[in-house]
Backbone as XML, in Angstrom:
<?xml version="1.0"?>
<chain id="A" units="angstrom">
  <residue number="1" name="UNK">
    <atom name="N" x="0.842" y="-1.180" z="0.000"/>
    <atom name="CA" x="0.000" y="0.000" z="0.000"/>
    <atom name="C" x="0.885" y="1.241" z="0.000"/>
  </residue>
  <residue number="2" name="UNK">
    <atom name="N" x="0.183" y="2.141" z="-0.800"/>
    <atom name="CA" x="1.480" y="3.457" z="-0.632"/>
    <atom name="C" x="0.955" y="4.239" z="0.800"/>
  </residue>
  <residue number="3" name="UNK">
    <atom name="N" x="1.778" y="5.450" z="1.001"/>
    <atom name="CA" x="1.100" y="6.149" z="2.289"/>
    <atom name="C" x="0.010" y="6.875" z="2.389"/>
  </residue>
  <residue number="4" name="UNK">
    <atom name="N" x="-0.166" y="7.288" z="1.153"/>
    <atom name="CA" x="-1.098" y="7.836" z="0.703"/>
    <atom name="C" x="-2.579" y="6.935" z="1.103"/>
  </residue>
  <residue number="5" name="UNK">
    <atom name="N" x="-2.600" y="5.946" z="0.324"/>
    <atom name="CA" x="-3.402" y="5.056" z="0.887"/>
    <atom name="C" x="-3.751" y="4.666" z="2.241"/>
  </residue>
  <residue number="6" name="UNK">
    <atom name="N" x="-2.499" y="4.686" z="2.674"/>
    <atom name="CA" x="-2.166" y="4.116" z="4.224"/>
    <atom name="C" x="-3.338" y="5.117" z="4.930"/>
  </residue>
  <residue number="7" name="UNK">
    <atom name="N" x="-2.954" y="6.559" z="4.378"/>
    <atom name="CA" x="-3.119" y="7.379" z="5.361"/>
    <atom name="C" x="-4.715" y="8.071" z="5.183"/>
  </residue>
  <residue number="8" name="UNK">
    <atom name="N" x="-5.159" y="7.267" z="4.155"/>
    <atom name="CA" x="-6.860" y="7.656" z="3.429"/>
    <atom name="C" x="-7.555" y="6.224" z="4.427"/>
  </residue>
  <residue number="9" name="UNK">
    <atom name="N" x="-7.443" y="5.542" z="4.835"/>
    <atom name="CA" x="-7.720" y="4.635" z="5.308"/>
    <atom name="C" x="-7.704" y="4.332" z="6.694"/>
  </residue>
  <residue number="10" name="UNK">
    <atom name="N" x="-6.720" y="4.906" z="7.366"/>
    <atom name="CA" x="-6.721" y="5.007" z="8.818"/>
    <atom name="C" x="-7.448" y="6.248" z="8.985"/>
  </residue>
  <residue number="11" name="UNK">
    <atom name="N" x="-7.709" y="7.463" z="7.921"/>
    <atom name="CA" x="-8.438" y="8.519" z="8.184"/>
    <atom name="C" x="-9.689" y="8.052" z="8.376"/>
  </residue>
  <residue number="12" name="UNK">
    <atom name="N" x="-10.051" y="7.394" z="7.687"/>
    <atom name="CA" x="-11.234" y="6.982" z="7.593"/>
    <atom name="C" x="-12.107" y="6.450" z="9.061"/>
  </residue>
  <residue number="13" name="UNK">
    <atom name="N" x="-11.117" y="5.062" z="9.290"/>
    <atom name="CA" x="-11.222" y="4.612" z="10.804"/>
    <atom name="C" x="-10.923" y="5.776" z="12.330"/>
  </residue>
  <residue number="14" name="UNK">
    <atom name="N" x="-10.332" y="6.407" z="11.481"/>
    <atom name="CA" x="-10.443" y="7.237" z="12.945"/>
    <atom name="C" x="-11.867" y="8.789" z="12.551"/>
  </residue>
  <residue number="15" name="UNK">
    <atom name="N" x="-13.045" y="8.501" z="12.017"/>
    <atom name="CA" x="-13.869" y="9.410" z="11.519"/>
    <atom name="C" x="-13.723" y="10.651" z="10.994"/>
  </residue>
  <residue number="16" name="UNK">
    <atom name="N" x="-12.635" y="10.567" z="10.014"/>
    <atom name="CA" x="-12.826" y="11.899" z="8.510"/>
    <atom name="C" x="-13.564" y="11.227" z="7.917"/>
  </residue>
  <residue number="17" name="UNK">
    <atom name="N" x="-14.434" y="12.118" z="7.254"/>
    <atom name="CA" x="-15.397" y="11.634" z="6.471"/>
    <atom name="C" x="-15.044" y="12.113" z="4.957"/>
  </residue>
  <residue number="18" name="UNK">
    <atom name="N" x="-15.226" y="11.901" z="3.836"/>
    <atom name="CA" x="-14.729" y="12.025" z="2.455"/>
    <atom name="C" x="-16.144" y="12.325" z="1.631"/>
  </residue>
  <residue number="19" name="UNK">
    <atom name="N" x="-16.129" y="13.384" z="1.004"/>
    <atom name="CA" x="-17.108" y="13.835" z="0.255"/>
    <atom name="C" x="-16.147" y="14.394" z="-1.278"/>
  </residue>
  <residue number="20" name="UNK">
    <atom name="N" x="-17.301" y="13.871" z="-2.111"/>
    <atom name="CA" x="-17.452" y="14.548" z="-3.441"/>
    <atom name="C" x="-17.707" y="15.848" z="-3.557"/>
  </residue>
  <residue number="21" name="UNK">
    <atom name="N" x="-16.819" y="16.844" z="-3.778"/>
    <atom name="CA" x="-17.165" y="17.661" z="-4.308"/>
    <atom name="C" x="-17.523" y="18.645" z="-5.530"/>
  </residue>
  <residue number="22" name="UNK">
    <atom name="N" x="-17.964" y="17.869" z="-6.174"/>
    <atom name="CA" x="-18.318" y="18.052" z="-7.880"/>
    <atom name="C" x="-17.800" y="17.254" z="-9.268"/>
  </residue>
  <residue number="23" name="UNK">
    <atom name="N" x="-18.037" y="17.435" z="-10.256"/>
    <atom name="CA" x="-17.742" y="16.657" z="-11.455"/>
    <atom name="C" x="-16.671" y="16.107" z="-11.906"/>
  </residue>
  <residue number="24" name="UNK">
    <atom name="N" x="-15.487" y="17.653" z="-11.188"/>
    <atom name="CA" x="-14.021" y="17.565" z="-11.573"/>
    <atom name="C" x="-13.451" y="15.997" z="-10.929"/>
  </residue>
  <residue number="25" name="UNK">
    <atom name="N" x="-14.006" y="15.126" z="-9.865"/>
    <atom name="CA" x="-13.024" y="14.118" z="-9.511"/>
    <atom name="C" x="-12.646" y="14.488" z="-8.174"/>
  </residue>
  <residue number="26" name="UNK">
    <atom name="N" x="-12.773" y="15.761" z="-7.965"/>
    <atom name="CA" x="-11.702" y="16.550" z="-6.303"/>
    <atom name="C" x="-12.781" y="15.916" z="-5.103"/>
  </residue>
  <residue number="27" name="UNK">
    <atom name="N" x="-11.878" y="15.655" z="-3.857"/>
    <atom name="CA" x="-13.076" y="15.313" z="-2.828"/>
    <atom name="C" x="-12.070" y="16.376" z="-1.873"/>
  </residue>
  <residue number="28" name="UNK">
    <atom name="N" x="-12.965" y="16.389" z="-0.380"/>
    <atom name="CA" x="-12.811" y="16.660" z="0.085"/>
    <atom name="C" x="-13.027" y="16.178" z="1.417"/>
  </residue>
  <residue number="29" name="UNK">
    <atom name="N" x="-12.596" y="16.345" z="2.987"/>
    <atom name="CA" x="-12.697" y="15.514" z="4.118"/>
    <atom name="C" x="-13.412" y="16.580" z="5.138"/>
  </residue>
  <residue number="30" name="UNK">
    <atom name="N" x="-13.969" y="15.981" z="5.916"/>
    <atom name="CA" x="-14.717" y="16.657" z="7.273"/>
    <atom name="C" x="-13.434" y="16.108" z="8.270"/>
  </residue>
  <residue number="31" name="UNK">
    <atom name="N" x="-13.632" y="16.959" z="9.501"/>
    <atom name="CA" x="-12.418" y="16.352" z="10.296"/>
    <atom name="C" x="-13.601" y="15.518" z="11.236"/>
  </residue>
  <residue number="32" name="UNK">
    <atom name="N" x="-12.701" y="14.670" z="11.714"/>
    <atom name="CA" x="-13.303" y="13.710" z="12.991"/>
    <atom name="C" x="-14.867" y="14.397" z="13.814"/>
  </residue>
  <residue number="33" name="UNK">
    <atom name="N" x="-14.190" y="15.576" z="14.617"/>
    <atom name="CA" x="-14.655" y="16.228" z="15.028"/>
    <atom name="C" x="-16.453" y="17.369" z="14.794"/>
  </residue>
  <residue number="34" name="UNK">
    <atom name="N" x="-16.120" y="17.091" z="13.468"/>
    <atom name="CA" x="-17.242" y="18.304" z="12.505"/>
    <atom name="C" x="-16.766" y="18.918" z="12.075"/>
  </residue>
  <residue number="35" name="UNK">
    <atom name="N" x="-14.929" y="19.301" z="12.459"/>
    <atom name="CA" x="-14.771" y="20.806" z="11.866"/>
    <atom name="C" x="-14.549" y="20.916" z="10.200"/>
  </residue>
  <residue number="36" name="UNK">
    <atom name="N" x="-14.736" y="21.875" z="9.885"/>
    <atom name="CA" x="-14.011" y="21.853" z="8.353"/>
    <atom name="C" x="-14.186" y="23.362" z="8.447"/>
  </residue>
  <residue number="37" name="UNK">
    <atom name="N" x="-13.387" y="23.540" z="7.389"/>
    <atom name="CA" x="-12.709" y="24.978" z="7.022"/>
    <atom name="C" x="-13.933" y="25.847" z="6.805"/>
  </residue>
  <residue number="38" name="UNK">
    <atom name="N" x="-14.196" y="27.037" z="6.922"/>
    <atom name="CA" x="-15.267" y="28.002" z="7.137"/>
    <atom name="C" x="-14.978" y="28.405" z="5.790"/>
  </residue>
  <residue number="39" name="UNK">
    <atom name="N" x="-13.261" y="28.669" z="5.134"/>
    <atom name="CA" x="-13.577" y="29.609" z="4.038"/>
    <atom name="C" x="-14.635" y="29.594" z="3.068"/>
  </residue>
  <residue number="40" name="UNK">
    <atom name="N" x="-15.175" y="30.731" z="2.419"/>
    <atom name="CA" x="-16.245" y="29.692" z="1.451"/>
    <atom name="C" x="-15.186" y="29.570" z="0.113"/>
  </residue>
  <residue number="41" name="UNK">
    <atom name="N" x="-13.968" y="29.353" z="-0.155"/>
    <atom name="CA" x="-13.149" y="29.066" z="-1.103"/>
    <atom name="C" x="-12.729" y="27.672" z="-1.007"/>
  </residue>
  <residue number="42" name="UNK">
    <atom name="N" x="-12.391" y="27.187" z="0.267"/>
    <atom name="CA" x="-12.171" y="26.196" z="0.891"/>
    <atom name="C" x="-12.573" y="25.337" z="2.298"/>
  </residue>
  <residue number="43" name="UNK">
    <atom name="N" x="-13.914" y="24.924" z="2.005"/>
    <atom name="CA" x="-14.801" y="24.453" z="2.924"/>
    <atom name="C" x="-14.117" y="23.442" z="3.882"/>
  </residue>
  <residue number="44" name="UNK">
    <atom name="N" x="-13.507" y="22.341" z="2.726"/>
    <atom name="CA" x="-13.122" y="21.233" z="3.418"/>
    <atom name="C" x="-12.040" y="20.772" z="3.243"/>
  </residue>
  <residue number="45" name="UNK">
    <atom name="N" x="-11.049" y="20.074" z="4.095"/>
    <atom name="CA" x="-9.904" y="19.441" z="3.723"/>
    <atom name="C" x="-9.239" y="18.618" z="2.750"/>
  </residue>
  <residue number="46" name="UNK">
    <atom name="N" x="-8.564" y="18.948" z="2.048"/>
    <atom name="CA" x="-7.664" y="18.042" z="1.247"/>
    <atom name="C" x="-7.174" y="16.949" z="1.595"/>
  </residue>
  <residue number="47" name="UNK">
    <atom name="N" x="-7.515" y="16.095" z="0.539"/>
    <atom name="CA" x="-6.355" y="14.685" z="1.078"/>
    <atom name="C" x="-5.011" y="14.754" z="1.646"/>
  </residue>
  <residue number="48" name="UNK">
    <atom name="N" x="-4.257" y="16.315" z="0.841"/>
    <atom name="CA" x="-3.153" y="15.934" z="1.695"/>
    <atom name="C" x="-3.011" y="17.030" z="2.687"/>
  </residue>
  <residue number="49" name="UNK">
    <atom name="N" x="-3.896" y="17.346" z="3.312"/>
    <atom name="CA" x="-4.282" y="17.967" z="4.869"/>
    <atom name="C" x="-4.389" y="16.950" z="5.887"/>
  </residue>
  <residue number="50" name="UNK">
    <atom name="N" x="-5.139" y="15.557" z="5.407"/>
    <atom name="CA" x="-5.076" y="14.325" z="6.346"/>
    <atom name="C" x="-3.531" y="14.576" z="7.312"/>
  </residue>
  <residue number="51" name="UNK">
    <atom name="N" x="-3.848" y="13.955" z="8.127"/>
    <atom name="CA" x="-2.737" y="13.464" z="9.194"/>
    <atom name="C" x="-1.918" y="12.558" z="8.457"/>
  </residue>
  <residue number="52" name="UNK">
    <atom name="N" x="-1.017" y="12.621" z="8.908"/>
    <atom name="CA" x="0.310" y="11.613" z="7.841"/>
    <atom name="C" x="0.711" y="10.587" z="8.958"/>
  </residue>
  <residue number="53" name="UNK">
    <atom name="N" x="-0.401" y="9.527" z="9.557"/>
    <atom name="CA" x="-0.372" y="8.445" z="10.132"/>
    <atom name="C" x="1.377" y="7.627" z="9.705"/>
  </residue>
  <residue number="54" name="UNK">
    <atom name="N" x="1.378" y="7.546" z="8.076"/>
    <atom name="CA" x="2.189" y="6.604" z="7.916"/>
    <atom name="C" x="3.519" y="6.960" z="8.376"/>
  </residue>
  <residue number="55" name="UNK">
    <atom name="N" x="3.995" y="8.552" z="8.140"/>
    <atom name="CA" x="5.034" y="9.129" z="8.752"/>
    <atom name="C" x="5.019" y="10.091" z="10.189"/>
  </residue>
  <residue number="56" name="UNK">
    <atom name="N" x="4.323" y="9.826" z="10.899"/>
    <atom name="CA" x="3.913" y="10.777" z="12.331"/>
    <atom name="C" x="3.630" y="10.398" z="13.352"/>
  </residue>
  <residue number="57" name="UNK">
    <atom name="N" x="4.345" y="9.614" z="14.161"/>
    <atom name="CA" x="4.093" y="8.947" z="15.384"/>
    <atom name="C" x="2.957" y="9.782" z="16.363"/>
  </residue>
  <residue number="58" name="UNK">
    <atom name="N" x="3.309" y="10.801" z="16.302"/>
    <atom name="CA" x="1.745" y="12.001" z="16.977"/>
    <atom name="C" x="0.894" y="11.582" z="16.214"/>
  </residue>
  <residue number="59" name="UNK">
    <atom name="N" x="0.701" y="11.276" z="14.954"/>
    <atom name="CA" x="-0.673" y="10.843" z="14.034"/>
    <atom name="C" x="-1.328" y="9.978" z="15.068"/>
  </residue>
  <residue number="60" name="UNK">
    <atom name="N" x="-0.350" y="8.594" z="15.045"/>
    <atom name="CA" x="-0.125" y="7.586" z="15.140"/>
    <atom name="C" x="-0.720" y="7.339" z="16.639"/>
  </residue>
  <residue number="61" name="UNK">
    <atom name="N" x="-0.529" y="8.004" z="17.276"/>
    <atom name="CA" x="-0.863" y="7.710" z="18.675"/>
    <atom name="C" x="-1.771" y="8.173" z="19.035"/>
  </residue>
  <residue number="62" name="UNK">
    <atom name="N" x="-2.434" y="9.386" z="18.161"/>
    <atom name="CA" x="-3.905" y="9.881" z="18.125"/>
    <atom name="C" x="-4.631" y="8.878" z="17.414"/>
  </residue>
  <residue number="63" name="UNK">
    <atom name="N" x="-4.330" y="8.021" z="16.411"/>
    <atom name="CA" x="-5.248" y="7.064" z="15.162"/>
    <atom name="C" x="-5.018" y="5.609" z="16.568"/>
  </residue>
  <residue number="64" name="UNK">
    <atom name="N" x="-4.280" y="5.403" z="17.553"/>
    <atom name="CA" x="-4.197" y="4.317" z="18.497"/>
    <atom name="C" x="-5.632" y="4.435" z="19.589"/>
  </residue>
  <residue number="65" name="UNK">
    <atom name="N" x="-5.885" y="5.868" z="19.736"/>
    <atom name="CA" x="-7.013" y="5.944" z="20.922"/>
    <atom name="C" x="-8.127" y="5.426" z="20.000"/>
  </residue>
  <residue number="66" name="UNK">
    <atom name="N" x="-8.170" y="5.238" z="19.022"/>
    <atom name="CA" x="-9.724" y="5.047" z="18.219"/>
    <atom name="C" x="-9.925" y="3.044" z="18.608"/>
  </residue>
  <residue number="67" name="UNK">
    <atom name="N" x="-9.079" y="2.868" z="18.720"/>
    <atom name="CA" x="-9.251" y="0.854" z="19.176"/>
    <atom name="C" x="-9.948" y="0.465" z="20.421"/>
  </residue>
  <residue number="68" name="UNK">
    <atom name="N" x="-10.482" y="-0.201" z="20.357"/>
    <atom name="CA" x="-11.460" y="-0.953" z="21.766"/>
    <atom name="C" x="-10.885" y="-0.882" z="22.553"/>
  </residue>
  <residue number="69" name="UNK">
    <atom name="N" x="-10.432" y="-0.942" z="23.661"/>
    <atom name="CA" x="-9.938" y="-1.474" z="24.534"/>
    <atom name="C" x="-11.056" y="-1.650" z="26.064"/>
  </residue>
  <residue number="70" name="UNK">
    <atom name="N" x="-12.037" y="-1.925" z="25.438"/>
    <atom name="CA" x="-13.296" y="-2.880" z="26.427"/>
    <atom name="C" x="-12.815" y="-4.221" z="26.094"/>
  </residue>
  <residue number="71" name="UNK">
    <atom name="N" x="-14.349" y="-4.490" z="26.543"/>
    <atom name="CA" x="-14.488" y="-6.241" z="26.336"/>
    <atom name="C" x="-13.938" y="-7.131" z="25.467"/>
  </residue>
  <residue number="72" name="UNK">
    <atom name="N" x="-13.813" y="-6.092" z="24.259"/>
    <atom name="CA" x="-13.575" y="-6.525" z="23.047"/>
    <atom name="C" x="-12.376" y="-6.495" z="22.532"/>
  </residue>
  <residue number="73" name="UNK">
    <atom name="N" x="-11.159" y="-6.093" z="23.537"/>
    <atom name="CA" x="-10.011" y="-5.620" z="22.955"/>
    <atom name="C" x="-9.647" y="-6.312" z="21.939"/>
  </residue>
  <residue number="74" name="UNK">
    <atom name="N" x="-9.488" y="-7.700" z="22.424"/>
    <atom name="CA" x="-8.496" y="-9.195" z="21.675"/>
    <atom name="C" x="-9.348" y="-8.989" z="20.185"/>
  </residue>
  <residue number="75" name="UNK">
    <atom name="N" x="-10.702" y="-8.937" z="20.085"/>
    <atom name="CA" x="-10.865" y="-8.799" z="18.463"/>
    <atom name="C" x="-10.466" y="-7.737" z="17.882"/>
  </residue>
  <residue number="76" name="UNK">
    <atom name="N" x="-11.072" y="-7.991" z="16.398"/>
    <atom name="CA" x="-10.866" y="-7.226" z="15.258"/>
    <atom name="C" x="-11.065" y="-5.883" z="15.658"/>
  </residue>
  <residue number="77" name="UNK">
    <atom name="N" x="-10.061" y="-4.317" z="15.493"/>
    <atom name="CA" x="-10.334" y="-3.539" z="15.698"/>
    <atom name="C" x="-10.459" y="-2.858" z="17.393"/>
  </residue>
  <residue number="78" name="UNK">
    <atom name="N" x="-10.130" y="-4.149" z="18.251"/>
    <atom name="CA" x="-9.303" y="-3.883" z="19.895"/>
    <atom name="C" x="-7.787" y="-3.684" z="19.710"/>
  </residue>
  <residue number="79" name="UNK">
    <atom name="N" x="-7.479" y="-3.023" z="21.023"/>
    <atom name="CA" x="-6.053" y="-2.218" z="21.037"/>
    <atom name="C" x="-5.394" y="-3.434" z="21.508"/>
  </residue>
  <residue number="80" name="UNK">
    <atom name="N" x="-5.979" y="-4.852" z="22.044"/>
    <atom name="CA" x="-5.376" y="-5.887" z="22.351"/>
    <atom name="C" x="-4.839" y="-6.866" z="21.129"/>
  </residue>
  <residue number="81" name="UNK">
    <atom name="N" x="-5.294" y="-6.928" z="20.413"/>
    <atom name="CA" x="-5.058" y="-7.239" z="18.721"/>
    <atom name="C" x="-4.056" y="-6.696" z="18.380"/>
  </residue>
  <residue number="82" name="UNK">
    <atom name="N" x="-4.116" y="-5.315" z="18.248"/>
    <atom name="CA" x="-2.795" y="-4.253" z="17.794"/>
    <atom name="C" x="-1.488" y="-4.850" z="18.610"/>
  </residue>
  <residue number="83" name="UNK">
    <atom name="N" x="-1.793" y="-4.483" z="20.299"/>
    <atom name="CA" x="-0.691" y="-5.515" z="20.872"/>
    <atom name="C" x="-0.074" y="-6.140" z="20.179"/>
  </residue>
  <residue number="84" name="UNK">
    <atom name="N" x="-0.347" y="-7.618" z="19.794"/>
    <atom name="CA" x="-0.248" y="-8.263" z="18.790"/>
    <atom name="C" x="0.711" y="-8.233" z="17.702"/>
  </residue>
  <residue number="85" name="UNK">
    <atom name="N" x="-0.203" y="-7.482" z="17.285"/>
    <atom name="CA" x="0.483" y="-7.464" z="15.335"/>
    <atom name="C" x="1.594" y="-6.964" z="14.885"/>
  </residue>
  <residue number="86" name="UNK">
    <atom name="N" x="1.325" y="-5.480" z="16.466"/>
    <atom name="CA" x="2.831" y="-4.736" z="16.323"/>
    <atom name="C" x="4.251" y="-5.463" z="16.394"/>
  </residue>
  <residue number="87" name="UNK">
    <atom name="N" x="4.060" y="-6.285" z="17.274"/>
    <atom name="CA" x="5.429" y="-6.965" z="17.190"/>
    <atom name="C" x="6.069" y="-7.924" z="16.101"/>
  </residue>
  <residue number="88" name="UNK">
    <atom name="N" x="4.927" y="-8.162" z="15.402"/>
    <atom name="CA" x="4.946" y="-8.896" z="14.166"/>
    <atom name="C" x="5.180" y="-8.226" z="12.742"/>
  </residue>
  <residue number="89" name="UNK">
    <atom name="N" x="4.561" y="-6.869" z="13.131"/>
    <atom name="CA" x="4.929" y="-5.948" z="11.667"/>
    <atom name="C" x="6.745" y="-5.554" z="12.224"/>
  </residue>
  <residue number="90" name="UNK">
    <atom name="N" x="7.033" y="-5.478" z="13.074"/>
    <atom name="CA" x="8.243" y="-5.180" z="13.732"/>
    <atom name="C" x="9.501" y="-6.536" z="13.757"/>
  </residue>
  <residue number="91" name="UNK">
    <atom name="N" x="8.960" y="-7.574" z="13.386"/>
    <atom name="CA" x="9.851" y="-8.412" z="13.137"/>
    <atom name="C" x="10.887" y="-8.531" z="14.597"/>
  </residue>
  <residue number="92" name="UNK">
    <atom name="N" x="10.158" y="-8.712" z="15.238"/>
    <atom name="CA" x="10.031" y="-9.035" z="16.975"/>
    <atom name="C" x="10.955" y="-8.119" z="17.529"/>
  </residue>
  <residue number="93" name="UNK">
    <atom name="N" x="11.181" y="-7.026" z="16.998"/>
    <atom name="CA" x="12.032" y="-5.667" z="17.983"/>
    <atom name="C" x="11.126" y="-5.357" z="18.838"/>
  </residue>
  <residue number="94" name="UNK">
    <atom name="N" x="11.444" y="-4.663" z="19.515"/>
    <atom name="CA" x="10.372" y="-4.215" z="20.843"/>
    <atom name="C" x="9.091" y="-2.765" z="20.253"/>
  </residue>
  <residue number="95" name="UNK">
    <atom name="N" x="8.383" y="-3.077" z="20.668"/>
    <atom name="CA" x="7.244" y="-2.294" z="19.889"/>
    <atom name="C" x="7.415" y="-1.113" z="20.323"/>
  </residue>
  <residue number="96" name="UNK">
    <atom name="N" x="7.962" y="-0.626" z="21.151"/>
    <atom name="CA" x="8.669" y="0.811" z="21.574"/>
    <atom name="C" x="9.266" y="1.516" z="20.569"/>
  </residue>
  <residue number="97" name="UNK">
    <atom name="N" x="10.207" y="0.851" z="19.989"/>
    <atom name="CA" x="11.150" y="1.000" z="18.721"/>
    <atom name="C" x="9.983" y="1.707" z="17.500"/>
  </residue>
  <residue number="98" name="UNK">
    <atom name="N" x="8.805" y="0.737" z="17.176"/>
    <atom name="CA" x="8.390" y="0.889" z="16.107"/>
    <atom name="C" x="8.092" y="2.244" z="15.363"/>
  </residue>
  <residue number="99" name="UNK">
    <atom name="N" x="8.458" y="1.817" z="14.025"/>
    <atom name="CA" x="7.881" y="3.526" z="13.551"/>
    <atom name="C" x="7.032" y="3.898" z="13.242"/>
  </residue>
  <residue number="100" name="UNK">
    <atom name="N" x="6.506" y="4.946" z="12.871"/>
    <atom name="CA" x="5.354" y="4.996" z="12.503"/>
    <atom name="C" x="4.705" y="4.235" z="11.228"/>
  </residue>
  <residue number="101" name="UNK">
    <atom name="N" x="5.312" y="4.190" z="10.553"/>
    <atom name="CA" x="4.877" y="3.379" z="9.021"/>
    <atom name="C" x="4.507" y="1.916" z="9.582"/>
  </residue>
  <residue number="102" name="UNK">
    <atom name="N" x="5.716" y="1.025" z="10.444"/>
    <atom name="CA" x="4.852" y="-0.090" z="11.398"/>
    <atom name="C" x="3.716" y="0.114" z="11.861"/>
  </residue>
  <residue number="103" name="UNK">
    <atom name="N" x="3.813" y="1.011" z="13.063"/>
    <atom name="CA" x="2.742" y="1.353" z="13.825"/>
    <atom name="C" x="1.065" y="1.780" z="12.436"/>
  </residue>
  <residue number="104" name="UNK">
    <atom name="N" x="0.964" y="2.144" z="11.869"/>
    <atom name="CA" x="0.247" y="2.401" z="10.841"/>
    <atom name="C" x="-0.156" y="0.969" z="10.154"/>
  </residue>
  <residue number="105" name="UNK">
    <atom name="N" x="0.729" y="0.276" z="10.119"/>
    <atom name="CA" x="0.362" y="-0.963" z="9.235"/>
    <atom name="C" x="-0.010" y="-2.094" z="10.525"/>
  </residue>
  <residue number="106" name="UNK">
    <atom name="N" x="-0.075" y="-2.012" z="11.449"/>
    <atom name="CA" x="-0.345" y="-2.919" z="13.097"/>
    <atom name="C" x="-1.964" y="-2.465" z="12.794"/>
  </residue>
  <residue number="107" name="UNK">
    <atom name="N" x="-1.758" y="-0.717" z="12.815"/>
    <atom name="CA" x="-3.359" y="-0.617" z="12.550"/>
    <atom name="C" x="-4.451" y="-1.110" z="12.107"/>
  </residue>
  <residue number="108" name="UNK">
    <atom name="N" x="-3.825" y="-1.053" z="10.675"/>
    <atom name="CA" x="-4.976" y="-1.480" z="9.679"/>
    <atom name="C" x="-4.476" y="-2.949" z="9.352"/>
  </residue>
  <residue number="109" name="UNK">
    <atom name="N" x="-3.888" y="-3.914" z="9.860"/>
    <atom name="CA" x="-4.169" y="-5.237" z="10.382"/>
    <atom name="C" x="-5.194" y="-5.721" z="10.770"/>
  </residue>
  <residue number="110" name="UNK">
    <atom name="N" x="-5.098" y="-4.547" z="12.434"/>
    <atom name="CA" x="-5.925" y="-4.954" z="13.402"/>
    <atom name="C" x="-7.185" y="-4.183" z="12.879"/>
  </residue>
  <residue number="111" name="UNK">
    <atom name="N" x="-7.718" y="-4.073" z="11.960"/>
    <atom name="CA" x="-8.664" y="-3.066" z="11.943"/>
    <atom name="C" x="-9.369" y="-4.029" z="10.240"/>
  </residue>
  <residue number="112" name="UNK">
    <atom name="N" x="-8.541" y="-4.747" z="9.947"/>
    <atom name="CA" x="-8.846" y="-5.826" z="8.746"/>
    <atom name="C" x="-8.941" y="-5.112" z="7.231"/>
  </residue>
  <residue number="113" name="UNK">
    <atom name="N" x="-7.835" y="-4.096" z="7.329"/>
    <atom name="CA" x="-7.823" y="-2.996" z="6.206"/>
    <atom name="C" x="-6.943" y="-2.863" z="5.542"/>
  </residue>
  <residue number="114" name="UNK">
    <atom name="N" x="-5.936" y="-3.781" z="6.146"/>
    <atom name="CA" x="-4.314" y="-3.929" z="5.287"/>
    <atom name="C" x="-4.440" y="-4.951" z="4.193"/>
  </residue>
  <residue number="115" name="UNK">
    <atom name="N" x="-3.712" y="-4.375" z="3.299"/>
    <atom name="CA" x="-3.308" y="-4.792" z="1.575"/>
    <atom name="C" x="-2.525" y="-5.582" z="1.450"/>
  </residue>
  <residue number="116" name="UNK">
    <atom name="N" x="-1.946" y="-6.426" z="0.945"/>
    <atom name="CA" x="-0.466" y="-6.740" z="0.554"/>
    <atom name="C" x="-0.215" y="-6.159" z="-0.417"/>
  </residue>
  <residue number="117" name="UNK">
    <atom name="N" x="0.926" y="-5.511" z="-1.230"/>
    <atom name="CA" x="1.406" y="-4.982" z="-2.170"/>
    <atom name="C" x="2.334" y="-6.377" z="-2.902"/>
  </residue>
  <residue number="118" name="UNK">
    <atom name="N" x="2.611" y="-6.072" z="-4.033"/>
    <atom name="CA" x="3.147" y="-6.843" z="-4.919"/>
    <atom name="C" x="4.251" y="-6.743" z="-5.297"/>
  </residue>
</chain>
């Protein structure tokens, strides 16, 4: 997956929302929150306004609070899962170490959203 991708996809899971904004092909994002841009030139966020999960450990640790960690951790989309995977996208270094591009791809593992690339 490129980062780009990476990072349209964990947006997603952590609630930006992605809208069409007309014929041309261009979209645009709501933030998590509701906010979006007031200008009336520029209402809403650009794709590459997203958070850069794949390179930003601050992304990264804001896109980490969005995982279960109730009842449900150990499944699909619990922070107990992530546990997990991280050490496995990490090739058993200590998950402390990991970078963000790991940490990003542990995500969308645990979240059943990761690609393999070719």
């Amino acid at each position: 997956m490129t980062p780009n991708e990476i990072n349209k996809r964990i947006a997603i899971a952590c609630g930006w929302i992605e809208h069409e904004l007309g014929d041309g092909g261009m979209y645009g994002w709501t933030a998590p929150n509701g906010e979006y841009r007031t200008s009336c030139l520029r209402p809403y966020y650009y794709e590459d306004e997203l958070p850069n999960y794949h390179g930003d450990l601050n992304a990264m640790h804001e896109a980490e609070k969005v995982l279960d960690r109730g009842e449900n951790h150990l499944m699909r989309g619990g922070f107990g899962l992530y546990l997990i995977n991280l050490p496995r996208v990490c090739d058993g270094e200590p998950r402390v170490c990991a970078t963000a591009a790991q940490r990003a791809e542990a995500f969308l593992r645990t979240i059943g959203q990761w690609e393999e690339t070719e």
